[in-house]
N, C-alpha and C positions, 0 to 999 in steps of 0.2 A: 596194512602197516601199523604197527604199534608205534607211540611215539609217548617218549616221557619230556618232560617239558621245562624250561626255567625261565621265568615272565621279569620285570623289569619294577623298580620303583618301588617298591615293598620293602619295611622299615620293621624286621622281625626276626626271628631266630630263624623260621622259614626262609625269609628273606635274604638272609647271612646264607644260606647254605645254598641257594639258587644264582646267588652272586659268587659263590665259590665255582657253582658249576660252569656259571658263567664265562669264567676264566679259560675255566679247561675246554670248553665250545669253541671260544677264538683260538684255543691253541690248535685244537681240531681242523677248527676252517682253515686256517693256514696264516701267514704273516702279513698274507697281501691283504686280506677280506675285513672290511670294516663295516657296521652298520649303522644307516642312519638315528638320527635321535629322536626320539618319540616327542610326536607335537610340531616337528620340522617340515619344511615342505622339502618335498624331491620330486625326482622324474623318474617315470616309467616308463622304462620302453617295452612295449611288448612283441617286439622283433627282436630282441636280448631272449624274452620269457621264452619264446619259440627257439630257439637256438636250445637252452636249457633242456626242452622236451625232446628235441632233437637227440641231444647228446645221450639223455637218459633213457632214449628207446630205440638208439642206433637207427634211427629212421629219418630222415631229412623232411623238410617240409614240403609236401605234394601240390604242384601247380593250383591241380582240381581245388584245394581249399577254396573259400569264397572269399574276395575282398569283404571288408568291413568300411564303405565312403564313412559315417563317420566316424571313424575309432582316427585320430592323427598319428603318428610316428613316435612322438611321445606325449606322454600324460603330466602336467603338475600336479601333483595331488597332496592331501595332508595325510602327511602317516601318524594315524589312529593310535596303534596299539602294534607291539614288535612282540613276538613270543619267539625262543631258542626252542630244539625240538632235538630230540638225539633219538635215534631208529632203539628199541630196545634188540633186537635180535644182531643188527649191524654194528650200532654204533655209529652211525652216517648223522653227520649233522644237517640241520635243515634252519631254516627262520619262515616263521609265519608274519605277515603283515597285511594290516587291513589299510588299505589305501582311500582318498576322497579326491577324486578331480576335484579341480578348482574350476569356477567359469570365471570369463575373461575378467568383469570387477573385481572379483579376488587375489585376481595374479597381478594387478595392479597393484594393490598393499603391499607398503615395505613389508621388509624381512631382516630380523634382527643377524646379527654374524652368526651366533647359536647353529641357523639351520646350513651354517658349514660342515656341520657334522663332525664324530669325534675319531681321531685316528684307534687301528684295532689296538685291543684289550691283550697284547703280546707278555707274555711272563717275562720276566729277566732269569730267573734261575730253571732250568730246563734244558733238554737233549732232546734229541727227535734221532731214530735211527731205524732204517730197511734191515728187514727180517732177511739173515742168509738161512743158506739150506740148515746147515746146523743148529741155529739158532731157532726151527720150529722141530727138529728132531726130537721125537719123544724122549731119547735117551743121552740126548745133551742138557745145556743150559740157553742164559741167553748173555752172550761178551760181551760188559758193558765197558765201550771207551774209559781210558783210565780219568782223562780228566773230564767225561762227561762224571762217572761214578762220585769224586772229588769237589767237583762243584755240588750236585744235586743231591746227592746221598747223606744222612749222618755220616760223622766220622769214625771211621774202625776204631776198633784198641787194638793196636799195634802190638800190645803186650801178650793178647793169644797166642795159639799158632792151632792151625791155620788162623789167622784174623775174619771171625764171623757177629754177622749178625742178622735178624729176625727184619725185613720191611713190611711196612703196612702200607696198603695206596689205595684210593677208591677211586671208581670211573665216574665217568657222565651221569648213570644211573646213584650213583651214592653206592653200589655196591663195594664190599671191603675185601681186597686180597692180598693172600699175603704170600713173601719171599723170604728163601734165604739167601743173602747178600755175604756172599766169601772170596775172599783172594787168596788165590794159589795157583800152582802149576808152574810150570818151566816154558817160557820164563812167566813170572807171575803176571797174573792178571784177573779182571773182576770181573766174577760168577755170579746170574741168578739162578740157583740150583732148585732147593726143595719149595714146590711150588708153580714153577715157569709153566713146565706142561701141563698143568690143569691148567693155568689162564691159557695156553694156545691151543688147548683142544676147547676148551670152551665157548674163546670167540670164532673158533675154525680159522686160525692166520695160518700165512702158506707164506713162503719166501717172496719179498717184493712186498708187503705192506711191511707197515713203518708201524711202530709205538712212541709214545711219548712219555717220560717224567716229567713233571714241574714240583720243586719245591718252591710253597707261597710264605706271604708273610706271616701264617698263623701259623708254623711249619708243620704242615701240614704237606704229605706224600698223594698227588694225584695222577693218573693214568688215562692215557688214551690211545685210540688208534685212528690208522686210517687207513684206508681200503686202497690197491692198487689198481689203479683203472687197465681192467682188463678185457678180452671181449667175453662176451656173455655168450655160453651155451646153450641156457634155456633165454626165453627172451620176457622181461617181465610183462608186455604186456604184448597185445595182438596189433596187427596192420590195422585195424578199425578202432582201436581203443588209442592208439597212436593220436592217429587224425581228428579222432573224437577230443582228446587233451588239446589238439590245437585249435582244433572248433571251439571246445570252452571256451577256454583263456580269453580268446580274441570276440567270443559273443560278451563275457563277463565283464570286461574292460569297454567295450563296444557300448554296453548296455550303461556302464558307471557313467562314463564320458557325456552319455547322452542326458541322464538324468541326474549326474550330481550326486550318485550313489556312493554308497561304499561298497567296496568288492577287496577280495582275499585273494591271496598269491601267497606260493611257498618257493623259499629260494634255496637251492639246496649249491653251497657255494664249492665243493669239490667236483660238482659235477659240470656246475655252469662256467663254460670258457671264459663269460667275464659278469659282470655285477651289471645287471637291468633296473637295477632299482638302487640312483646315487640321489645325494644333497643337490637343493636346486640353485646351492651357490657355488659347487663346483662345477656344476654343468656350466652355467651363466660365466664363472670365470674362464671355462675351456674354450665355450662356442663366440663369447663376445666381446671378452676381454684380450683376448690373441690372436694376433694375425701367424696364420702358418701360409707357406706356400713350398710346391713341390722344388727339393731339393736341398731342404730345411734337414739339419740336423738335430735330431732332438735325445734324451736320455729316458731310458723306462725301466721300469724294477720288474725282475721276474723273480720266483719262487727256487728254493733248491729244492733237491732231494731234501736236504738235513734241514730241514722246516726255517733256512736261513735267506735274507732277499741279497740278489747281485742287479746291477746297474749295468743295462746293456746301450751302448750305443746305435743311434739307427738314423735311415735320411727318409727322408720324404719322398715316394718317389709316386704319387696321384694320391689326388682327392675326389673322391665322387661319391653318389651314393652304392649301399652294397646291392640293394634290390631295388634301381628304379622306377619298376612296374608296380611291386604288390608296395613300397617305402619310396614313396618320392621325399624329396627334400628331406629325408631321417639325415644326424649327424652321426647315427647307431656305426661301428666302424667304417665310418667315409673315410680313413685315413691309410693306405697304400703304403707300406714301410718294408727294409728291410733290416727289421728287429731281428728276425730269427723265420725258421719254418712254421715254427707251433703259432705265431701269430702274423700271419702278411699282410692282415687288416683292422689295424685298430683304433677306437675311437678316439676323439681330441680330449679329452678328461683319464686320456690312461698314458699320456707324454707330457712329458717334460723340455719343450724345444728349447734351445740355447741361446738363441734372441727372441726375447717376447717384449712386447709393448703395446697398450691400450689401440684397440681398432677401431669401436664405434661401440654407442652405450647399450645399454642391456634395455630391453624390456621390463626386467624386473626391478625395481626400485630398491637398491638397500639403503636399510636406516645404520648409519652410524649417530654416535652420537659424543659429544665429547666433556670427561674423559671417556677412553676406550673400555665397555663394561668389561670389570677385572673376572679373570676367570674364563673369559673366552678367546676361542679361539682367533688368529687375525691371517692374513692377508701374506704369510708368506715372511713374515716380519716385516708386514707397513706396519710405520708409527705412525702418529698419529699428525705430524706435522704434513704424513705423504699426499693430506687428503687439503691441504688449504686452499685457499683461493688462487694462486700461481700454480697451480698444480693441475697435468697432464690430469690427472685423477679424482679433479674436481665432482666429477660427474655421478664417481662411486655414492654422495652424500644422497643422491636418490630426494633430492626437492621436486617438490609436486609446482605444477606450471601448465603453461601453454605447451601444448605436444606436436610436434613437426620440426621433419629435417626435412621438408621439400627440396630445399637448395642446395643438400651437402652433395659434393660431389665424392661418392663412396669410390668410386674406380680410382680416382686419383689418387687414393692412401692404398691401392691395394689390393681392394678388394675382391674378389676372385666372380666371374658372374654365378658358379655355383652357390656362393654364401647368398651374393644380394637376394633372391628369392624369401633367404627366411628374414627381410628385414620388414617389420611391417610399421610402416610410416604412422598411423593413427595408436602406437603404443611407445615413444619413443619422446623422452622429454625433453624441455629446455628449449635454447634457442639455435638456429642454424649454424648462425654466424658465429656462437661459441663455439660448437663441434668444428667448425672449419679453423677457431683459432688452435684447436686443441689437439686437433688431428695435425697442425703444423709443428707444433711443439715437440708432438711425440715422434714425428720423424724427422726432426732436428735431434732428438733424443738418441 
């Protein structure tokens, strides 16, 4: 696999132009795919990574693999260094990252809001549209929606006839191509004519993959595509070279885990069903800041075709784990729903429930500090009054202390005996008798 690359943090002409590509990468990955921030902590799962491998080699994961005792269910770790990756032959977007567990005194240290992470890098001016039959026919064009052409296109001169003009667009690669961009016909409509079929013999598009425009701020015309997932004929890799991918992953993470290493993972986000590698403040807010229980109605975003997000309603209907042989206690889709077919199980950091309120405190310690540092991101819009001393949410301030909830009684707020498992007494701060006040409040709340 060739891969051309755009790295992060570089203050350059280079740099300008990698942050361009940037743009057109998230537009790539889709609406939903965010990445986290370099230098933040997040969670790895690598029951997500195998899923990915799964997807990518139509082959599920084989009993025979070997347990890994001590690799856990997920990893904290610091992410190092984030690199973007576009296939040159495909166009298939990818992100590289190199990860660092943390051991347990590390994951004690606050954690500033920052490694909330940043929502995706989405263009405002762009169209996204599936390729019809005609529209990769050598001896057509490609129909471009009138008011997608209108938003994203210069504007005609009306005063020709036909009304034309010359587009220039570059892809992922920085490569430049170019269109004729003309309206006509009965009834009229926008044509990309001279030009179209070289770029669709070039990238090989077939009807059912999708391209993209975005016009940015530097107006500037960029291009992309994306691949229709379809099944594979040939198969890119063998039944051993399969299992061998999942052998790595899980020796490589196995190996970090144990020594405090650092290790690499590629996330290739059109292929992976969902993100294995989130902020380790929206995990912390999924898993321990909300109580969910079966029968909970909750909202989740899903992706369109036309690269736009819809709000699907959905109920709770089990929580468990997904594999509790090879992933006990994983949070990895414990969550039972009926969102839709394409997902009947998915994790607590990818819903939105309709009543939520503080459960019991997190392991991880966040530092706020007050004022709220400008510039970052917060809480859903908590102010900064939401964290005082009367406050259900006292707890969020992450003060260091004497560590024990011996006395709280967790079942009485709730708590399901599947969650208590992950609660571990000897990481949990503050005092009992506060938790029991606080946990009253909130279900007076």
């Amino acid at each position: 696999m060739r891969l051309s690359s755009a790295g992060f943090g570089q203050q350059s002409p280079e740099g300008e132009k990698r942050c361009l590509n940037s743009e057109l990468w998230h537009a790539c990955a889709g609406p939903l795919v965010s990445l986290p921030a370099v230098g933040s902590r997040v969670v790895y799962f690598p029951q997500g990574h195998s899923e990915q491998v799964a997807a990518s080699t139509n082959k599920e994961v084989d009993a025979h693999i070997p347990n890994y005792p001590s690799l856990p269910p997920q990893l904290v770790c610091q992410l190092h260094n984030l690199t973007m990756h576009a296939d040159v032959e495909t166009d298939e977007v990818y992100a590289q990252m190199t990860l660092q567990p943390l051991n347990p005194e590390e994951q004690k240290e606050a954690f500033l809001p920052a490694d909330l992470g940043a929502p995706s890098k989405q263009p405002t001016n762009y169209f996204c549209k599936t390729l019809t039959a005609s529209d990769t026919s050598t001896h057509g064009g490609f129909s471009v929606p009138r008011r997608a052409a209108e938003k994203v296109f210069p504007p005609l001169d009306f005063t020709q006839q036909p009304p034309a003009q010359e587009l220039v667009a570059r892809d992922l690669h920085d490569n430049e191509w170019k269109f004729r961009h003309i309206f006509r016909g009965q009834p009229k409509r926008h044509l990309l004519t001279t030009g179209w079929s070289v770029f669709v013999s070039a990238k090989r598009l077939v009807a059912g993959d999708s391209v993209l425009f975005i016009w940015n701020e530097k107006n500037q015309l960029l291009l992309g595509i994306r691949r229709a997932n379809r099944p594979q004929t040939v198969m890119p890799s063998s039944v051993l070279s399969s299992d061998s991918m999942h052998l790595g992953l899980l020796a490589a993470a196995a190996h970090a885990a144990a020594t405090n290493s650092r290790f690499t993972i590629f996330y290739n986000p059109r292929a992976s069903p969902s993100e294995f590698v989130i902020p380790l403040a929206k995990y912390v807010k999924a898993v321990y800041h909300t109580r969910v229980s079966v029968g909970m109605r909750f909202r989740m975003l899903f992706e369109t075709e036309e690269s736009s997000v819809r709000r699907y309603m959905g109920t709770i209907t089990g929580i468990s784990d997904l594999d509790p042989v090879r992933w006990q206690n994983s949070h990895w889709r414990s969550v039972k729903s009926t969102a839709g077919e394409r997902q009947p199980r998915v994790s607590l950091w990818e819903i939105e429930p309709l009543t939520t309120f503080p459960m019991y405190p997190s392991p991880f310690p966040l530092r706020l500090k007050r004022p709220w540092p400008p510039g970052l991101p917060s809480f859903n819009g908590m102010k900064d009054d939401d964290l005082g001393m009367n406050s259900p949410l006292m707890w969020l301030r992450g003060d260091n202390g004497d560590r024990g909830i011996h006395s709280m009684n967790f079942q009485g707020i709730g708590v399901t005996p599947w969650m208590q498992p992950r609660l571990d007494a000897s990481m949990l701060g503050m005092q009992a008798d506060i938790y029991q006040a606080m946990a009253a409040a909130a279900l007076q709340e």
